[in-house]
Gaussian input, Z-matrix of N, CA and C with variables (Angstrom, degrees):
# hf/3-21g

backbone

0 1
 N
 C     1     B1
 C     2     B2     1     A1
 N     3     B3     2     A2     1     D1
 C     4     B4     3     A3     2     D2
 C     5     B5     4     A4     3     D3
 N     6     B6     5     A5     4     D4
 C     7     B7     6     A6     5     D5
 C     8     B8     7     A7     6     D6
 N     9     B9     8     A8     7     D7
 C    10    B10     9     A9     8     D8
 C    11    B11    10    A10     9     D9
 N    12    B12    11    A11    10    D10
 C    13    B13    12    A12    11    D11
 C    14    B14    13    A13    12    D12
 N    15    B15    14    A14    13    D13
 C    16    B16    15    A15    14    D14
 C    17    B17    16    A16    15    D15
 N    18    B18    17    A17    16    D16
 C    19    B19    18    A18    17    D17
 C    20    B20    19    A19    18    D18
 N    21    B21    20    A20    19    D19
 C    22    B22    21    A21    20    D20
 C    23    B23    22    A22    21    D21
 N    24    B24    23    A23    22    D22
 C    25    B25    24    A24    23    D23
 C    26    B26    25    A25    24    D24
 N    27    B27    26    A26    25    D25
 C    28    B28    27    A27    26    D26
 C    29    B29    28    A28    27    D27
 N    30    B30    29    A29    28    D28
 C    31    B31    30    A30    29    D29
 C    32    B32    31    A31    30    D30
 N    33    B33    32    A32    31    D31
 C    34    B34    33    A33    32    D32
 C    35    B35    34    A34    33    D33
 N    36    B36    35    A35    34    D34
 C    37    B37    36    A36    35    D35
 C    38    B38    37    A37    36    D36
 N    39    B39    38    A38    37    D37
 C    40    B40    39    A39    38    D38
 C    41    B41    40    A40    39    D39
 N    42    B42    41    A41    40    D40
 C    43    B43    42    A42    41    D41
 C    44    B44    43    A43    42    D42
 N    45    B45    44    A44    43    D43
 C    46    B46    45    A45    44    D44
 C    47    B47    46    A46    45    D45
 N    48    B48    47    A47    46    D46
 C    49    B49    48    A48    47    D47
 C    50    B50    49    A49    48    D48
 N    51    B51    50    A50    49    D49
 C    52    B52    51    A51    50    D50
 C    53    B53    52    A52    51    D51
 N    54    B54    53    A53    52    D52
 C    55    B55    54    A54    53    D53
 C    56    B56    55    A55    54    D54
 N    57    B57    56    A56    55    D55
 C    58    B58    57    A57    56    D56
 C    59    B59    58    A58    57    D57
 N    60    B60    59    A59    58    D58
 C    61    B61    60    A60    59    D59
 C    62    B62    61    A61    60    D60
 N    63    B63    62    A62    61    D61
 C    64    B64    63    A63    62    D62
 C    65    B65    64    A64    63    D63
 N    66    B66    65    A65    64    D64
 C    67    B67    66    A66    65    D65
 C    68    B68    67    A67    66    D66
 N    69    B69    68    A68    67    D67
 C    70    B70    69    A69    68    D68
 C    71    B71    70    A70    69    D69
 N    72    B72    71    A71    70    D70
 C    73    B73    72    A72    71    D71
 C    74    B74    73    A73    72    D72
 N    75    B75    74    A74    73    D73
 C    76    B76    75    A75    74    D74
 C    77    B77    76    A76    75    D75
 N    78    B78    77    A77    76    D76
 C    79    B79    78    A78    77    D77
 C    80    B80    79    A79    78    D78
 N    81    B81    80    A80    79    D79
 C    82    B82    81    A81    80    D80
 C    83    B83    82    A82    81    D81
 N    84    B84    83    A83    82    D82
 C    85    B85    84    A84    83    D83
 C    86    B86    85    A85    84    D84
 N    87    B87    86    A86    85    D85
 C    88    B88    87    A87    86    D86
 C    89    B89    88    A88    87    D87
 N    90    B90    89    A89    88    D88
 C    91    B91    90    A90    89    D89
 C    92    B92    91    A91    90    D90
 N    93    B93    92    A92    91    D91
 C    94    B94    93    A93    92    D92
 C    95    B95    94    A94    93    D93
 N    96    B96    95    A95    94    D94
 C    97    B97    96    A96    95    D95
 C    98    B98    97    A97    96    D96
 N    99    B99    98    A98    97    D97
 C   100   B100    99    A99    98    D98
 C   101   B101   100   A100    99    D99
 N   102   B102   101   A101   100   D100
 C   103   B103   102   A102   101   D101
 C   104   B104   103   A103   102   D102
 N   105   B105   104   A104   103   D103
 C   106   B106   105   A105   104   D104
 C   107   B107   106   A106   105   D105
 N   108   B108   107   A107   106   D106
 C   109   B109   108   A108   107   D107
 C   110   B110   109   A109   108   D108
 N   111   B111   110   A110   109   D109
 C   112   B112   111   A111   110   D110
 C   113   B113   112   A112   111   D111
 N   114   B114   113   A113   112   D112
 C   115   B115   114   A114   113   D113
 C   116   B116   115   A115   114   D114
 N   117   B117   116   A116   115   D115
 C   118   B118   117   A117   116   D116
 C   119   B119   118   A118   117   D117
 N   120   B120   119   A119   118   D118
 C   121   B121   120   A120   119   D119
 C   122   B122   121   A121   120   D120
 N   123   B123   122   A122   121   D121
 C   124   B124   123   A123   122   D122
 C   125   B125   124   A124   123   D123
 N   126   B126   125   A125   124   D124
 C   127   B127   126   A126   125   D125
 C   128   B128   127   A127   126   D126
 N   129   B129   128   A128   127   D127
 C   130   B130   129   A129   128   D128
 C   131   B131   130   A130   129   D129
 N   132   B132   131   A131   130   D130
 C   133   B133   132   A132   131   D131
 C   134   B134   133   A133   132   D132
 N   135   B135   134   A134   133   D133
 C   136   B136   135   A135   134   D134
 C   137   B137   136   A136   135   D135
 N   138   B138   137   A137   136   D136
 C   139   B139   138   A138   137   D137
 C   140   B140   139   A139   138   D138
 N   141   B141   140   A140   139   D139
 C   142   B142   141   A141   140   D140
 C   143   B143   142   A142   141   D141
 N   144   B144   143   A143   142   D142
 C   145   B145   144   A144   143   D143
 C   146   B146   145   A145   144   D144
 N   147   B147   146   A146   145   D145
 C   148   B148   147   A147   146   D146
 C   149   B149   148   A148   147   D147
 N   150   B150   149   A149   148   D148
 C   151   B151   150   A150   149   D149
 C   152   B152   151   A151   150   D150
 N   153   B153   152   A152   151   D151
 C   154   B154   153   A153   152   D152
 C   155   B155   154   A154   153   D153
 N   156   B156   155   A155   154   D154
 C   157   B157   156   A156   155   D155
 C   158   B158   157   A157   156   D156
 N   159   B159   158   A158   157   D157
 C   160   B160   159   A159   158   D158
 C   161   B161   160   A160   159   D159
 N   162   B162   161   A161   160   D160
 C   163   B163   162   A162   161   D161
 C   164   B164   163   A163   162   D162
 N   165   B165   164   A164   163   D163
 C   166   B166   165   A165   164   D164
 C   167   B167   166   A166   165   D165
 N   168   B168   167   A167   166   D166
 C   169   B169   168   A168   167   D167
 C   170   B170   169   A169   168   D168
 N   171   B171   170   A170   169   D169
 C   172   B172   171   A171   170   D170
 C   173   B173   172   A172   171   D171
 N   174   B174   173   A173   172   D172
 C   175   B175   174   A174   173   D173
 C   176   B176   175   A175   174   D174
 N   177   B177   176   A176   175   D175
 C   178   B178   177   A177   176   D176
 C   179   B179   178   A178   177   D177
 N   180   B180   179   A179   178   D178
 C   181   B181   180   A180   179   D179
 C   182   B182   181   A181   180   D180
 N   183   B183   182   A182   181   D181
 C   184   B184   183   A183   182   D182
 C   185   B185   184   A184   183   D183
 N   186   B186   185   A185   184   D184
 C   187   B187   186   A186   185   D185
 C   188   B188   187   A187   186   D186
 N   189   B189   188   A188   187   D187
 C   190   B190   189   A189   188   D188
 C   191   B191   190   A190   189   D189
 N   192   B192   191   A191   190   D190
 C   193   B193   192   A192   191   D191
 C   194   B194   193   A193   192   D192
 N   195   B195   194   A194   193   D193
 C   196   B196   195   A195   194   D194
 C   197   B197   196   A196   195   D195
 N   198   B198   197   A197   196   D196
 C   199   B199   198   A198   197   D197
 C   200   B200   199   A199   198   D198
 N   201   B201   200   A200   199   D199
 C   202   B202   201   A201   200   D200
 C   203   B203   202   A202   201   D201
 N   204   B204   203   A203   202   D202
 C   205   B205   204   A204   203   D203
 C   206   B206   205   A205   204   D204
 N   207   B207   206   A206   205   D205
 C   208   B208   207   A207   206   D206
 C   209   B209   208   A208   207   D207
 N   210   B210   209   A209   208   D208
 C   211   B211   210   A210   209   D209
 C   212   B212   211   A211   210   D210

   B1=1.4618
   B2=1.5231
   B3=1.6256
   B4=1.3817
   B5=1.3531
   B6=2.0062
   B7=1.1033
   B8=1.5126
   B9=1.3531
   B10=1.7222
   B11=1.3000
   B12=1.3611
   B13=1.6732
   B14=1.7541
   B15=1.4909
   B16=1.4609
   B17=1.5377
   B18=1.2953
   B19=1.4407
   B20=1.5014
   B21=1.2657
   B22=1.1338
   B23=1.6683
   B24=1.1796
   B25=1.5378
   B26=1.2861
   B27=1.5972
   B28=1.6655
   B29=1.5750
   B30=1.2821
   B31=1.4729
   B32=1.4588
   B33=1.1610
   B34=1.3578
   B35=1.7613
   B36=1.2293
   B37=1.5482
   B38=1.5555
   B39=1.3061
   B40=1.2161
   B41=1.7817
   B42=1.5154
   B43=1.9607
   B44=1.7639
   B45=1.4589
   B46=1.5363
   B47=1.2332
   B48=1.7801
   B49=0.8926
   B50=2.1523
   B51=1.4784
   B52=1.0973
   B53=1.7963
   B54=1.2754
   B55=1.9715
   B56=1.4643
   B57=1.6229
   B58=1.8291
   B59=1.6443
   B60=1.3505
   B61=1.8577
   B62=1.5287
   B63=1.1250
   B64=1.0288
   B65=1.3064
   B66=1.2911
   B67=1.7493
   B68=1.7725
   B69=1.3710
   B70=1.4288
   B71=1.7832
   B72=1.1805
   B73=1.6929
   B74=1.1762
   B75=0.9085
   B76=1.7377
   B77=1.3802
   B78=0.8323
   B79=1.3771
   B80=1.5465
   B81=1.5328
   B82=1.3250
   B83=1.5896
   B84=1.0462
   B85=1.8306
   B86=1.4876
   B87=1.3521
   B88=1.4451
   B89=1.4985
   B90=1.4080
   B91=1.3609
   B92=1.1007
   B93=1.4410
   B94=1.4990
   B95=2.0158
   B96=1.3986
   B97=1.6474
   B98=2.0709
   B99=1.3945
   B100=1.3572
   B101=1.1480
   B102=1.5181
   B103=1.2519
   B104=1.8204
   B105=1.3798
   B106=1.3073
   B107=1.7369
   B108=1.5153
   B109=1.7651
   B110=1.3311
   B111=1.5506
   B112=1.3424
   B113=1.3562
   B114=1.3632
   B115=2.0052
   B116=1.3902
   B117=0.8202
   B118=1.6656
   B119=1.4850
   B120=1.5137
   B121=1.0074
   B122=1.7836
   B123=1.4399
   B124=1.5261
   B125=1.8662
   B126=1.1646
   B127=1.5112
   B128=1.1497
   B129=1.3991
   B130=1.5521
   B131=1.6300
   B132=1.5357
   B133=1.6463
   B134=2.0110
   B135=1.2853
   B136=1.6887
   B137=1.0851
   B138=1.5121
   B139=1.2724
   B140=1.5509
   B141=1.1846
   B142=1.7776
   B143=1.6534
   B144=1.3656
   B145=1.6346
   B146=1.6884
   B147=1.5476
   B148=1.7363
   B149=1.4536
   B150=1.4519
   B151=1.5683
   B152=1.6766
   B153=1.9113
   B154=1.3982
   B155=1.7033
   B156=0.8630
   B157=1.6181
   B158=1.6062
   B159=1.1704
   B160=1.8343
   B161=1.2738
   B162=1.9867
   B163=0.9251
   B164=1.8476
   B165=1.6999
   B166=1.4344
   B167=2.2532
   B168=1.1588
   B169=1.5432
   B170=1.7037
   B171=1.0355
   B172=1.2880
   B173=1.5283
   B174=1.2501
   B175=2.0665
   B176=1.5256
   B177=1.3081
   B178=1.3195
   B179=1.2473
   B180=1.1543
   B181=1.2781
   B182=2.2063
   B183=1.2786
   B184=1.4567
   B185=1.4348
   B186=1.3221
   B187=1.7135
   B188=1.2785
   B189=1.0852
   B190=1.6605
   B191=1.7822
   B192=1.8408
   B193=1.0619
   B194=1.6498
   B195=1.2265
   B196=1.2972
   B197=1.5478
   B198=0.7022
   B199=2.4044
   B200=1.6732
   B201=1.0170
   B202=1.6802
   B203=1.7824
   B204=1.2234
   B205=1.3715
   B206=1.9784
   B207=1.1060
   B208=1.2350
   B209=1.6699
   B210=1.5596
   B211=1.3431
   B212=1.8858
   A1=108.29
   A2=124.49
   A3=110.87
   A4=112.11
   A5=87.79
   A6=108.04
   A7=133.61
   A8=102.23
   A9=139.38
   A10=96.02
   A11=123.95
   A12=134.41
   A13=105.27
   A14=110.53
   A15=124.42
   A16=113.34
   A17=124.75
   A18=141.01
   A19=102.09
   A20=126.75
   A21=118.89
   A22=125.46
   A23=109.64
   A24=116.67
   A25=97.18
   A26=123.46
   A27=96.47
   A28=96.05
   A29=127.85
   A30=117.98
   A31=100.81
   A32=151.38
   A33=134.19
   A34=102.16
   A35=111.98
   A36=145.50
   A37=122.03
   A38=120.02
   A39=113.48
   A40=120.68
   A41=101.42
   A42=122.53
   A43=100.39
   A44=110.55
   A45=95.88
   A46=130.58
   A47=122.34
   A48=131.22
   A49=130.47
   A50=107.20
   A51=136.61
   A52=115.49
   A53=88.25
   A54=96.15
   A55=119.32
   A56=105.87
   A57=114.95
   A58=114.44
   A59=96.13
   A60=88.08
   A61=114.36
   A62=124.33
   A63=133.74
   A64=138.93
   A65=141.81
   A66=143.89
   A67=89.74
   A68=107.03
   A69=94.08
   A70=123.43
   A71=97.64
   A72=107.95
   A73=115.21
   A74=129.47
   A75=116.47
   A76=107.66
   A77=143.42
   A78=138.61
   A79=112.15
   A80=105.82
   A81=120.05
   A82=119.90
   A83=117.34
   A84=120.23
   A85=95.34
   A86=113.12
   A87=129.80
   A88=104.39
   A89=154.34
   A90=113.19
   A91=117.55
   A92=136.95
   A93=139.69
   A94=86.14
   A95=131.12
   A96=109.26
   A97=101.45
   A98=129.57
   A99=130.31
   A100=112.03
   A101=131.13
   A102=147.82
   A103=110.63
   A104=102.62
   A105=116.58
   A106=132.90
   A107=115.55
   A108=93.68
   A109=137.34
   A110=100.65
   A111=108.94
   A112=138.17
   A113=81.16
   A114=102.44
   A115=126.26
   A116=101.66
   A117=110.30
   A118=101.59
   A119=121.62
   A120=123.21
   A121=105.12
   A122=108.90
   A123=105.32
   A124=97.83
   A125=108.99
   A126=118.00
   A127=108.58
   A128=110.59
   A129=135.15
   A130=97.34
   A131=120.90
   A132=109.76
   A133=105.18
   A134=101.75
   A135=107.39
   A136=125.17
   A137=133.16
   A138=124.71
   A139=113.27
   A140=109.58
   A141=115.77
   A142=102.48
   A143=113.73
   A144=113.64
   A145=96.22
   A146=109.41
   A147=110.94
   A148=103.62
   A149=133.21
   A150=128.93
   A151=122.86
   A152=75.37
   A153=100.13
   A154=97.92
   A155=123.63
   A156=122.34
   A157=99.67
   A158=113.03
   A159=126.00
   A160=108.60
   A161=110.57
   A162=126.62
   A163=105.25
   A164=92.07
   A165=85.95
   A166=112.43
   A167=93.04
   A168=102.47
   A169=99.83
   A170=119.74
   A171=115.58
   A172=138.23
   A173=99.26
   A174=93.64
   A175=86.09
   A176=143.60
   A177=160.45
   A178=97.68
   A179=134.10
   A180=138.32
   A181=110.17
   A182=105.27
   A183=123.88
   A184=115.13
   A185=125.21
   A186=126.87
   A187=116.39
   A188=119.43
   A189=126.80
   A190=95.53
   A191=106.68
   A192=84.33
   A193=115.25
   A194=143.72
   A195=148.73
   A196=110.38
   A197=131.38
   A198=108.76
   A199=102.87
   A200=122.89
   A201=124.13
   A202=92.27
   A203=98.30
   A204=140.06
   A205=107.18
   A206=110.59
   A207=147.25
   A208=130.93
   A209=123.05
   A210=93.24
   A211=95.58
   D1=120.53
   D2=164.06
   D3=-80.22
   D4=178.58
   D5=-178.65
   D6=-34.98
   D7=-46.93
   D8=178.26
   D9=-53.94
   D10=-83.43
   D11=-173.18
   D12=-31.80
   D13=-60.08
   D14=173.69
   D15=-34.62
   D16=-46.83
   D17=-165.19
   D18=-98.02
   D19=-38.66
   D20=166.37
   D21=-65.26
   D22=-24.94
   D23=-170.96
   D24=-97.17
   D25=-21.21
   D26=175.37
   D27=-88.20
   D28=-41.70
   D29=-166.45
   D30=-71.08
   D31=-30.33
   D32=131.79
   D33=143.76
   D34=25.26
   D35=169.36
   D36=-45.18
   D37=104.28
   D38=-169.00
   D39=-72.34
   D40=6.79
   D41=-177.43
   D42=-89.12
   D43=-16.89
   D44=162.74
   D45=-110.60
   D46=-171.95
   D47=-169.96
   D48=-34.54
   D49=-36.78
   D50=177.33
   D51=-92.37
   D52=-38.60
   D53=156.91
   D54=-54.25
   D55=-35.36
   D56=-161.12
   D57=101.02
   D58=-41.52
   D59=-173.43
   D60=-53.47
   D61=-47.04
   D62=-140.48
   D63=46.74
   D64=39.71
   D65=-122.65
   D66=-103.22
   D67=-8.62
   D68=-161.47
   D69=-71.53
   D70=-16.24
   D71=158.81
   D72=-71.50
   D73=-47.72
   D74=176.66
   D75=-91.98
   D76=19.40
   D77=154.26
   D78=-83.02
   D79=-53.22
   D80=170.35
   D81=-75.73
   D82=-2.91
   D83=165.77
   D84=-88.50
   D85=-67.01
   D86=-150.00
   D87=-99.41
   D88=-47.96
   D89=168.88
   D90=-122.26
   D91=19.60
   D92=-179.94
   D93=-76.54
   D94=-38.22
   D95=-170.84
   D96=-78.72
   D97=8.35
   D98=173.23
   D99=-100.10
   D100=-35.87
   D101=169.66
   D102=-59.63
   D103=96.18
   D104=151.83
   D105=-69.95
   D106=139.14
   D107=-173.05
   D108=-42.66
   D109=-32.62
   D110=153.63
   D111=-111.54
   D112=83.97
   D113=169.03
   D114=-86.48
   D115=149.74
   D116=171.03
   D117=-100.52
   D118=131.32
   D119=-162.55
   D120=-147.37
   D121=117.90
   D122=-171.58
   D123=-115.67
   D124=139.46
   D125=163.86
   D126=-121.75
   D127=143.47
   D128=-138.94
   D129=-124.49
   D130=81.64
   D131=-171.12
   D132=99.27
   D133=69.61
   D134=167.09
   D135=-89.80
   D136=6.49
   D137=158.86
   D138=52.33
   D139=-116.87
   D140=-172.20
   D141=-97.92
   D142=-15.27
   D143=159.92
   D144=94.56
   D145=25.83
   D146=177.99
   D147=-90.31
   D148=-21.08
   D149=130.44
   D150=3.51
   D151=-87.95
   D152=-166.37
   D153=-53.12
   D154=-65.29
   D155=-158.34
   D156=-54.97
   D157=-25.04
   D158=-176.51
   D159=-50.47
   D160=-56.42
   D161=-151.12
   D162=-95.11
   D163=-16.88
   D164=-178.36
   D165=-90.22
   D166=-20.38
   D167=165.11
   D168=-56.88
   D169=-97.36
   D170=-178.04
   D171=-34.91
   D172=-35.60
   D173=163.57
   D174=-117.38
   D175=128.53
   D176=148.52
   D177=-62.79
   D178=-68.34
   D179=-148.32
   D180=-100.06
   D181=5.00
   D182=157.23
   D183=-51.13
   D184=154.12
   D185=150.19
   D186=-107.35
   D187=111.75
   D188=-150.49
   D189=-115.12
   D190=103.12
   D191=167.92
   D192=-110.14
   D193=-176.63
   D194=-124.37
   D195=-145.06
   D196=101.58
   D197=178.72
   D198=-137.23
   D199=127.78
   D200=164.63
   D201=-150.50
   D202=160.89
   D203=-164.40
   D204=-67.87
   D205=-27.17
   D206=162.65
   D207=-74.30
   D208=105.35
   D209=-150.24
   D210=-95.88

């Protein structure tokens, strides 16, 4: 299980392991080595916002912004 999956399943994220997606391997192959600490980081569809808290554990120092259809 990565890191990602770990953070997603406690913040309660439907992108990890317990969500079903599982995204956390390719996130962590493919863009955790492009992602600098300070990223700007947009998620597209936050649902309950267990993402957001995902994404904000892992870059602390990121600007994480948020948008779904749902206010």
């Amino acid at each position: 299980m990565t890191l990602f999956d770990q953070f997603s399943d406690k913040f309660g994220s439907d992108k990890g392991v317990s969500g079903g997606h599982r995204y956390g391997q390719f996130y962590e192959d493919f863009a955790f080595p492009h992602l600098p600490h300070k990223s700007k980081i947009l998620e597209i569809g936050v649902a309950s916002g267990g993402s957001l808290r995902t994404w904000e554990a892992l870059f602390p120092t990121a600007i994480i912004i948020g948008v779904d259809i749902n206010p």
